[in-house]
C-alpha positions in Angstrom: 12.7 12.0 -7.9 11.0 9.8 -5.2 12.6 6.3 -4.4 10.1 4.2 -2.3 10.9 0.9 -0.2 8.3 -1.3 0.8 8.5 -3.6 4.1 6.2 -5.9 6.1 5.1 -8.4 3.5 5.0 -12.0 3.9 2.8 -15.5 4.8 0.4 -15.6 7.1 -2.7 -17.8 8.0 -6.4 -16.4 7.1 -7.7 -14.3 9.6 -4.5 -12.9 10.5 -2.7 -9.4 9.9 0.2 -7.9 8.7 1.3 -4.3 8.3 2.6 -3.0 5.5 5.3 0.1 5.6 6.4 2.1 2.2 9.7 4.9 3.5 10.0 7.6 1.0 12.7 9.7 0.3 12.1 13.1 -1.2 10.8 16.2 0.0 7.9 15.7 -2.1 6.6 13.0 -0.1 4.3 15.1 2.1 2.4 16.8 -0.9 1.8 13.0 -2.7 -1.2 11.7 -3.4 0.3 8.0 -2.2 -1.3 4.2 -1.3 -1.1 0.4 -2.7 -2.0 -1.6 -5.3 -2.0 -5.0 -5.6 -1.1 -7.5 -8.1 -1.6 -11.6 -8.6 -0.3 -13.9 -10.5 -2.0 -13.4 -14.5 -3.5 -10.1 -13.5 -3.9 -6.5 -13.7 -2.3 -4.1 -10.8 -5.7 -2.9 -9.2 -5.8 -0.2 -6.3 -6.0 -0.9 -2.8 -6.4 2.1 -1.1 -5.2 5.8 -1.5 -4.7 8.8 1.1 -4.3 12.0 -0.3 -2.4 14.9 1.0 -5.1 15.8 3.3 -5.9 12.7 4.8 -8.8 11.8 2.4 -9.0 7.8 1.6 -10.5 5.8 -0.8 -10.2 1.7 -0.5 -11.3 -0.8 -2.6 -14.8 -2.3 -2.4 -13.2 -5.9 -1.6 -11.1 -4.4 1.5 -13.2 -1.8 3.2 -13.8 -2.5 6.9 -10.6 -5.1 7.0 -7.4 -2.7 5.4 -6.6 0.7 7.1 -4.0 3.1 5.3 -2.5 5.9 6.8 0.7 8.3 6.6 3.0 9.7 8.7 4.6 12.9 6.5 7.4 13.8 9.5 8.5 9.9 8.5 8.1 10.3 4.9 6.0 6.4 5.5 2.8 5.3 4.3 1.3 2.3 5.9 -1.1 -0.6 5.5 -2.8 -2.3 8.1 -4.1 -5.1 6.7 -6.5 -7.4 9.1 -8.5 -10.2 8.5 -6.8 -11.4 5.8 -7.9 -13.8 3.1 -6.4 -16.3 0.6 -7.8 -13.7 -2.1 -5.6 -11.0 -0.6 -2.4 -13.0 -1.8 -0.6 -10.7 -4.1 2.2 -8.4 -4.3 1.8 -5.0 -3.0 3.0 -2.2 -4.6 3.5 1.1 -3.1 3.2 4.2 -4.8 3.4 8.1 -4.3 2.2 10.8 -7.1 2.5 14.4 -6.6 0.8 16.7 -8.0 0.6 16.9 -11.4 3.3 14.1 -11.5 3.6 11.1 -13.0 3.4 7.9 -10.4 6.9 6.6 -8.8 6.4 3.2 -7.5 8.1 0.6 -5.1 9.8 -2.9 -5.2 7.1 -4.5 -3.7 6.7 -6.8 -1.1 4.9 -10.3 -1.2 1.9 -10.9 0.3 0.7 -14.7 0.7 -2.3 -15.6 3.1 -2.8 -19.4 3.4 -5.8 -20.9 4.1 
């Protein structure tokens, strides 16, 4: 079982940042496949970027060049540096960790609003 806990959301103007932080607990953590997705209001949950075990990343088309993820396995904490932010952007952002072969655990979540 993973249990995940988002932080870092809230409001901020266009153009500015926020980072977001996801602290698993599990010893699986480390061999998760783990990243964000995004959801607004009357929509799908869509992916916002992934890093894999390795290190490899993947990122949305609408984000590359503006969001950065990374991990930290001795913290068990994925993050999200998100910069340049847009009024699009405004969601919730959900965290999420898959291991191997596993079925996806998933976060709270953690509001993201961007005013213009």
């Amino acid at each position: 079982q993973v249990q995940l806990v988002e932080s870092g959301g809230g409001l901020v103007q266009a153009g500015g940042s926020l980072r977001l932080s996801c602290a698993a607990s599990g010893s699986i953590f480390s061999i998760s496949t783990t990243g964000w997705y995004l959801q607004a209001p009357g929509k799908q949950r869509e992916l916002v970027a992934h890093i894999t075990s390795s290190g490899s990343t993947n990122y949305a088309d609408s984000v590359k060049g503006r969001f950065t993820i990374s991990r930290d396995n001795a913290k068990n904490t994925v993050y999200l540096q998100m910069n340049s932010l847009k009024p699009e952007d405004t969601a919730v952002y959900y965290c999420f960790a898959q291991p191997v072969f596993q079925k996806k655990y998933w976060g709270q979540g953690t509001q993201v609003t961007v005013s213009s």
